[in-house]
N, C-alpha and C positions, 0 to 999 in steps of 0.2 A: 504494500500500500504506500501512495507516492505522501509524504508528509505536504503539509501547508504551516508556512508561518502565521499564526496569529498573534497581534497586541490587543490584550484587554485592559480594562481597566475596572479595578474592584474598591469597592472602601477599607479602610484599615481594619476594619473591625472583621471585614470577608479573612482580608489576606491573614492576616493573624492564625485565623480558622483555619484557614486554608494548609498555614507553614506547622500548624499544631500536627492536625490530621497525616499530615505529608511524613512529620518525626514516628509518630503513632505508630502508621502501616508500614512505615519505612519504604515510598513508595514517593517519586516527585510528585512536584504539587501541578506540572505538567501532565503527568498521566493523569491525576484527580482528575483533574479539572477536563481533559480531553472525553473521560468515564462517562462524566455528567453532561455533557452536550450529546455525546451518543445516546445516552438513555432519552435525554430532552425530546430528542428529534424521532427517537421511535416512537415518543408516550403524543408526537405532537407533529404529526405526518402532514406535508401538505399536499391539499386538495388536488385535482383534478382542476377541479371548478376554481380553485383558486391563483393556478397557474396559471387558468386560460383566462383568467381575469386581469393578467398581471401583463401577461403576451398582449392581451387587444390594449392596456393601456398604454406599453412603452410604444406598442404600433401607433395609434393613437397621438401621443408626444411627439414621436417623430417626422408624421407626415403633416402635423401643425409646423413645426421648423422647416420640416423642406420646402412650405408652399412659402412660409416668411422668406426663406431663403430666395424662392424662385422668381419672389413679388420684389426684392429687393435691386 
């Protein structure tokens, strides 16, 4: 599996938690945190209907710019 960087950003009170946990399980606070986004995304799958909702708006966005564009 190809990695991606991500920067997040958490409150002190998260990251604390987070550097506790990490000592704990003896496990980065990298993996934690990678755990909980996969779990996130399976408990919170997106739609069909929400994708094709997202497809016709950026369509949408963009053929408003090309016609500004085309009128310019």
């Amino acid at each position: 599996m190809a990695l991606k960087q991500l920067n997040i950003r958490v409150d002190e009170e998260t990251a604390e938690q987070l550097k506790l946990r990490s000592t704990i399980e003896k496990r980065s606070v990298n993996e934690i945190v990678g755990e909980s986004l996969r779990e996130y995304s399976k408990r919170h799958p997106v739609s069909r209907a929400d994708m094709l909702a997202l497809v016709r708006a950026i369509a949408k966005e963009d053929a408003s710019i090309l016609k500004a564009l085309a009128d310019a």
